[in-house]
N, C-alpha and C positions, 0 to 999 in steps of 0.2 A: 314377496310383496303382493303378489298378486290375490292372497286368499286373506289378506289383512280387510278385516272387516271394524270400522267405525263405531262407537260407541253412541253418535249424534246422527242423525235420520241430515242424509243429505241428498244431493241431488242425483239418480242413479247417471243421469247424460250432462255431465256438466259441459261447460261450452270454456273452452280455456281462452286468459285473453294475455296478451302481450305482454310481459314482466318488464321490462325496460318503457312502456308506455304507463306502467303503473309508477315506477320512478320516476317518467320524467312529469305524470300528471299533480302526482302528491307532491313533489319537489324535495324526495327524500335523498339522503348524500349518499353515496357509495366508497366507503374506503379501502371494502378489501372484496376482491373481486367482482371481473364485470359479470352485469348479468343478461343472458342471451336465452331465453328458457321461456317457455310459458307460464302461465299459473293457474291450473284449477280449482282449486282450494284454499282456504284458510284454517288456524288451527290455533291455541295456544298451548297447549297440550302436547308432548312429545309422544303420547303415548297413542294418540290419535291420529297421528300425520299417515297422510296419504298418498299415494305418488301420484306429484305434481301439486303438492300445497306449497304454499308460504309459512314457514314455522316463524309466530312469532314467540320471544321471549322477554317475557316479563322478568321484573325484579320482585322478587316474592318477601315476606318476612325473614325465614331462612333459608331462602337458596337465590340463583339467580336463574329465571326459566333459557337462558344461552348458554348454560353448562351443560343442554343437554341438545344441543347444537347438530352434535356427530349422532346419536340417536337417531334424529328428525332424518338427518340424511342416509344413514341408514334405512329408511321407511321410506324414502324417496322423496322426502323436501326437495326443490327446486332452488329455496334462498331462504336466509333468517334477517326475519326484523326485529330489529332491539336499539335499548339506547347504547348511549357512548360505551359506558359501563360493560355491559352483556360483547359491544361489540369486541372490546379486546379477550373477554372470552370464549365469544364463538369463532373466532381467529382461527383456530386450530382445525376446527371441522372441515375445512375443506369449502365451506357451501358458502355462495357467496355472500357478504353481509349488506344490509339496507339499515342506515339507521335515521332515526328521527325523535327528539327529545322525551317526547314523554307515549310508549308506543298505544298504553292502554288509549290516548283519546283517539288516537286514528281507526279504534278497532273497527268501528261501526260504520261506517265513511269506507273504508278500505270493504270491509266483508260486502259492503254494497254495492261497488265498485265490481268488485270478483264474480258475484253472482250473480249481477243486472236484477237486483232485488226491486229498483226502483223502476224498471220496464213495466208496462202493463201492472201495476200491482192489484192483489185484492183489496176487498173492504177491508179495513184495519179497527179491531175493537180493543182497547187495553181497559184493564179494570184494576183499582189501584184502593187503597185505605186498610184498615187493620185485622177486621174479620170483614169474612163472605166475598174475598176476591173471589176464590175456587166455583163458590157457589154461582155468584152471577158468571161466572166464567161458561160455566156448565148449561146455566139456563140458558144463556146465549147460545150456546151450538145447537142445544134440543131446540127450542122456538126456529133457529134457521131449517133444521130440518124438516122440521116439520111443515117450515113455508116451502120446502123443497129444494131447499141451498144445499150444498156440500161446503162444510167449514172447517177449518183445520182448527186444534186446539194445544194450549199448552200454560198449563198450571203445576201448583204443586206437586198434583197428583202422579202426571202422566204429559207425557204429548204425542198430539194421537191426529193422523191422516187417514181418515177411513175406518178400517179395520186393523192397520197398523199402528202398532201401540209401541213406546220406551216409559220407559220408571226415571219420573221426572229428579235429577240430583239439588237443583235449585229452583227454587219459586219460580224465580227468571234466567233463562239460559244465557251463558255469556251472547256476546252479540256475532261471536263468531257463527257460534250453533242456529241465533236466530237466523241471521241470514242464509245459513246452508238449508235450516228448515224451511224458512220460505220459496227458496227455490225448490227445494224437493216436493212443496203443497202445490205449486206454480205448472209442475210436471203432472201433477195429481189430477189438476184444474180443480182448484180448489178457489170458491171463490171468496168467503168471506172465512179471516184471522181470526180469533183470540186469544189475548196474550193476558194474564196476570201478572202485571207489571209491581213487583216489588219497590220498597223506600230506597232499598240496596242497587238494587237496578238502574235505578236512575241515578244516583251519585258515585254508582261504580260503572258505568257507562255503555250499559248493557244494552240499553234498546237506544243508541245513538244510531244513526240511519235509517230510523224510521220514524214518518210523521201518522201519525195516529186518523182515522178520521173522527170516531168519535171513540173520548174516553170519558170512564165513570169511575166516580168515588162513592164509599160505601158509610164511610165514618172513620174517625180517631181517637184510639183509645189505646191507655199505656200497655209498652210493649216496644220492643229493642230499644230501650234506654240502655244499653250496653254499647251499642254502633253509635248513638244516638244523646249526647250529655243531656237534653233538655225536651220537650213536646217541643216545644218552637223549633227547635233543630228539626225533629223528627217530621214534623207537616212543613215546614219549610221544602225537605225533599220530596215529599208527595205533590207540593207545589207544583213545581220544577214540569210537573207531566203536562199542566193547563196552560200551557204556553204558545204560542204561536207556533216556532219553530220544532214542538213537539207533537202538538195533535188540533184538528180545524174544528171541534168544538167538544163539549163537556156538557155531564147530566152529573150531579151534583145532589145525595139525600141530605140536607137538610133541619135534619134532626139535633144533632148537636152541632157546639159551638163551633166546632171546625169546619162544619160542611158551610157555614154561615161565613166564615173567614175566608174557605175557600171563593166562592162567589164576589166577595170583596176584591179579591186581589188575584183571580184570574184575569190572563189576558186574551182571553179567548171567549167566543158565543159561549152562555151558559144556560142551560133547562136545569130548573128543580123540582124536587119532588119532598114530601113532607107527608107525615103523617097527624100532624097537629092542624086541625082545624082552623086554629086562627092565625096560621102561618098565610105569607102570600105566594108562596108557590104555585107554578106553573100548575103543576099536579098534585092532585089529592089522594090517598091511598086510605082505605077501610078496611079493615080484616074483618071479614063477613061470620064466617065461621072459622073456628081451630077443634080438628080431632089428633088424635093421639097418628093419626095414619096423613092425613091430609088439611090444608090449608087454603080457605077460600077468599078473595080478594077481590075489591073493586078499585081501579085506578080509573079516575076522571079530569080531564086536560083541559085545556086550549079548543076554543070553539065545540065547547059543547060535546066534546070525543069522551068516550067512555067503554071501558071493558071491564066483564066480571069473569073471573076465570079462579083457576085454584092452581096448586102446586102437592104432589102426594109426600111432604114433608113436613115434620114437626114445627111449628113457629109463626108469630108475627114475623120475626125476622127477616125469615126465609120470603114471606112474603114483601119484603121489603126488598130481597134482592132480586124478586121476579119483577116487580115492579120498574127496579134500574136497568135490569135486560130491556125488557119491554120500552122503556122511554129509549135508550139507546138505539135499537132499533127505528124505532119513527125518528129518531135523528139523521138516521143515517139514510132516512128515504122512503123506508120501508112505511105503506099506510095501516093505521089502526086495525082499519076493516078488515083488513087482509090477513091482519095478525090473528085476531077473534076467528075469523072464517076457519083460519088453520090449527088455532088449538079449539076450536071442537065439536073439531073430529072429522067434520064434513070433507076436510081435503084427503085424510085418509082413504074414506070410502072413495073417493074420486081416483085417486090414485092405483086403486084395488089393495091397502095397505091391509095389515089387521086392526081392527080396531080396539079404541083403549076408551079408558073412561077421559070425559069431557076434560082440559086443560093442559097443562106442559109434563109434558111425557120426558121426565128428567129422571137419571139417576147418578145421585151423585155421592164417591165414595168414600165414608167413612166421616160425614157430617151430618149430622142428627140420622144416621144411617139405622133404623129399626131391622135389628135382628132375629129379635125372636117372632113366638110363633103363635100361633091361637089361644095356646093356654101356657099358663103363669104368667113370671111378673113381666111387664112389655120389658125392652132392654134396647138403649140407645149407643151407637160408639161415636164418638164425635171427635171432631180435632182440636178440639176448642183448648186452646193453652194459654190465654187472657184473663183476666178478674172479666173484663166486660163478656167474654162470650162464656163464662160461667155464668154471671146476670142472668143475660138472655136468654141461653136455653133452660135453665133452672124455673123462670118465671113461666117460661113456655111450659113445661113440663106440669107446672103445678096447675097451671090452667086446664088442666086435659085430663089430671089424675084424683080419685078421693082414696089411692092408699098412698102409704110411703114413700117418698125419696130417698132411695142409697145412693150416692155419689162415690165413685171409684177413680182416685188422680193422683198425678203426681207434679213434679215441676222438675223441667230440664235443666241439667249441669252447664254451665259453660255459656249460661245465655242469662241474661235480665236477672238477678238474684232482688232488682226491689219490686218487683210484682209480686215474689211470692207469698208475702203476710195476706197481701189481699185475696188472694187466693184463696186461702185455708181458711181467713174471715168469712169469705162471701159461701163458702160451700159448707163451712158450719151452722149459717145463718140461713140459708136456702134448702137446705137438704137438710131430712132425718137423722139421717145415718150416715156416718165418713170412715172410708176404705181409704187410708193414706201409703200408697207404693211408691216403688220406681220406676221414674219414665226418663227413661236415657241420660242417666246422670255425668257421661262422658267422662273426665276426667277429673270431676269435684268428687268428694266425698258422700256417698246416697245417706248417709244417717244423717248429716248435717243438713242436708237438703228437707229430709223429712223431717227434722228437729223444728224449722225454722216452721214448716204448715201446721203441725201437731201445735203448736206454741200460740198460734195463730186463731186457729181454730179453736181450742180450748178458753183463747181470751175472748172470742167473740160471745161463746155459747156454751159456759165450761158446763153444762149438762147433758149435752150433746151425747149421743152415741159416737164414739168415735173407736177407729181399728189401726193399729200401722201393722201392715202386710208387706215386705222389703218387695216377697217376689211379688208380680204381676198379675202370673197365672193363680198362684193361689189368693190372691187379692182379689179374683172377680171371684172365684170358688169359697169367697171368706161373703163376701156379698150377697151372693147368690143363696147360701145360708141360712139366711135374716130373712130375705126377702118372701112375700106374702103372696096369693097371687095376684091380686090388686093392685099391688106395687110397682115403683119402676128402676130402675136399675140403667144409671149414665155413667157410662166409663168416658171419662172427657181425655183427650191429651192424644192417644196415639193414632185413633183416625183410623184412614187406609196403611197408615205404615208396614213394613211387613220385617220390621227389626229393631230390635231394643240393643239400645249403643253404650257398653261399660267399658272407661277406661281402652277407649282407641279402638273395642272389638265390638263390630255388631252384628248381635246373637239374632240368629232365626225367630222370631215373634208377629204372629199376627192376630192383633186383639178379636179382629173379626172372628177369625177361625178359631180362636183359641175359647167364644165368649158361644159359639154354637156348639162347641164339643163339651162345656161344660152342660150347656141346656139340654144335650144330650144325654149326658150323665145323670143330671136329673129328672129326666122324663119326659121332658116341658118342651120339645121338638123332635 
């Protein structure tokens, strides 16, 4: 047990507290053995327990997580919390049982409890809406660093303390892992959070025990209408984050109807920001200039406050999410000036750093991420798996280009099947040329999948170039073909992933690496 290493970044010196003062504080029952033990950990996961956690167990779809009771204690659980249910099957294991009706709500509450998450905490930043969590997630750590913060982060991508890095499994980690990861940022001295706080996260109860200082929304647009029966349902739980009891104020773009709905029916302080003129938002945002490499921006506030800065990323968008960083920020205290002084560049040199060009010294991976190289067609990998963030960078792109659009996508199995007509619509109607593959069709059928875009596409713009290439690799390689060197080439969908998922198995793939080795192949890097 002792060389059993954790899958979730926890605390290396946990501080164990009392297991019977945790019963008697939650007021959880005890029917089958006392318990007299400490507890350092939390866990819901058998497969993660650590000597001295709390195994709890859920009820799953098809299992019940206290069938795996005697595992946990195996691993050195101390006790299992479950319901009624779980408890007559963790009966057997030996390990004492704690039970309490429904255990997922106590998770957050309990993990906080465990780890004294709520001691001393850091700044706390969540960032929540449909596309460019990740992104403002990102800008938000670069800009702190570069004001000379240390910030802990954890998104899609990754969650990352420093220089220590894990390969993120969900948007938003259960709340066990958050709270073990706060404590483990806590030991770091980390002092300000970011969290990508997921629709699912909040109605599946993921970041219960933490109150947010400032949270930002980005926009809503279709997507998990599978979790989700209706958009009212789905910003309903986006809702849920601007609440009193979840975070002490909110920045809010504005743009669409929902950021407008949001602001209605928050209960909590709200800052907006808008990129529409005749909007009355607090802040005003210009996109100054757009190249193919960089985007320059001016955001103008409250008492005459104003910064013009850039971001080395494709997009109005993008610069819409440096802008929600940026307000977030002066929400949370931090002054404007200070902000400006530090992206550029001046704090750098002050610092003895090396110096970078003027703005937010961000990299962020596998969103509007430019690959290629000085010559041929530029070539973009992006995560975008939305009709709206096809829009967006599509529009972006064409702003920035006078050759060709190739578009290279596909649509995921086992998630949302009514976004994809719009999908194949808006990328035949946006782009030149369509490379239709597959991107992790899971457990659907992939020709059905790409029947449904091909169908789509065809009826948007039936003159359209269009290509269906099942495999991936040969689908950028089928792209890459056509393309001019003027041209640009968007593979949307797979991002930083580093795995294509068929049918329960997911195969080694990374577009990134796989979209430079073809550039290689033809000269073009």
């Amino acid at each position: 047990m002792a060389d059993r290493v954790s899958s979730a970044l926890r605390p290396e010196h946990p501080i164990a507290r009392s297991l019977p003062h945790l019963v008697e504080d939650f007021g959880f029952e005890q029917p089958f053995g006392a318990v007299s033990d400490v507890v350092s950990g939390i866990t819901i996961s058998s497969r993660d327990v650590m000597p001295g956690d709390l195994y709890v167990g859920l009820k799953g779809k098809h299992f019940h997580g206290a069938a795996f009771a005697a595992d946990a204690k195996q691993s050195g659980a101390v006790a299992v919390l479950t319901d009624a249910e779980g408890a007559e099957i963790a009966r057997e294991s030996g390990l004492p049982v704690i039970v309490t009706p429904e255990p997922r709500l106590a998770l957050g509450e309990l993990a906080a409890w465990i780890y004294r998450t709520r001691e001393e905490p850091p700044t706390m930043f969540g960032v929540t809406g449909t596309n460019g969590k990740t992104s403002v997630a990102y800008l938000l750590e670069a800009i702190l660093r570069q004001l000379g913060i240390e910030a802990g982060l954890s998104t899609t991508a990754e969650r990352r303390i420093g220089d220590e890095v894990i390969v993120s499994k969900l948007t938003t980690p259960e709340a066990t892992e958050i709270h073990a990861m706060l404590a483990r940022m806590r030991e770091a001295h980390v002092r300000s959070v970011i969290l990508e706080v997921s629709a699912q996260a909040i109605t599946q109860h993921r970041v219960d025990g933490i109150v947010f200082d400032v949270v930002g929304f980005t926009n809503l647009s279709h997507d998990h209408l599978d979790d989700y029966e209706t958009m009212d349902a789905y910003f309903a739980a986006k809702r849920e984050l601007f609440q009193p009891d979840r975070a002490r104020r909110g920045v809010v773009i504005v743009d669409d109807e929902w950021g407008a709905r949001l602001v209605a029916e928050s209960r909590i302080p709200l800052t907006t920001i808008s990129t529409d003129t005749g909007s009355d938002a607090e802040w005003m945002l210009t996109v100054d200039e757009e190249t193919p490499d960089r985007t320059t921006f001016s955001l103008r506030g409250p008492d005459h406050r104003e910064i013009t800065t850039s971001v080395p990323l494709l997009g109005d968008f993008m610069a819409a999410n440096a802008a929600l960083a940026i307000v977030m920020l002066v929400e949370s205290g931090f002054d404007l000036g200070a902000i400006a002084h530090a992206l550029s560049g001046a704090a750098d040199e002050e610092r003895g750093e090396p110096d970078h060009e003027p703005g937010i010294d961000v990299y962020i991976p596998g969103r509007a991420e430019k690959i290629s190289g000085d010559r041929g067609p530029v070539v973009y990998i992006d995560y975008g798996h939305t009709p709206d963030a096809f829009t967006l960078t599509l529009e972006s792109i064409r702003r920035v280009t006078g050759g060709r659009i190739i578009m290279v996508f596909g649509a995921d199995g086992d998630r949302d099947p009514s976004k994809r007509a719009d999908m194949g619509s808006i990328a035949a109607r946006l782009a030149d040329a369509v490379v239709i593959t597959d991107f992790h069709p899971r457990y659907e059928d992939p020709a059905a999948i790409r029947r449904t875009l091909l169908e789509a596409a065809r009826a948007a713009v039936p003159e359209r170039e269009i290509y269906e290439v099942p495999d991936p690799a040969t689908a950028f390689r089928t792209a890459l073909s056509i393309a001019q060197d003027d041209d640009v080439i968007l593979y949307a969908g797979p991002g930083h992933e580093d795995y294509h998922e068929v049918a329960g198995t997911q195969i080694p793939y990374s577009a990134r690496d796989d979209a430079r080795n073809a550039l290689h192949e033809h000269g073009w890097l």
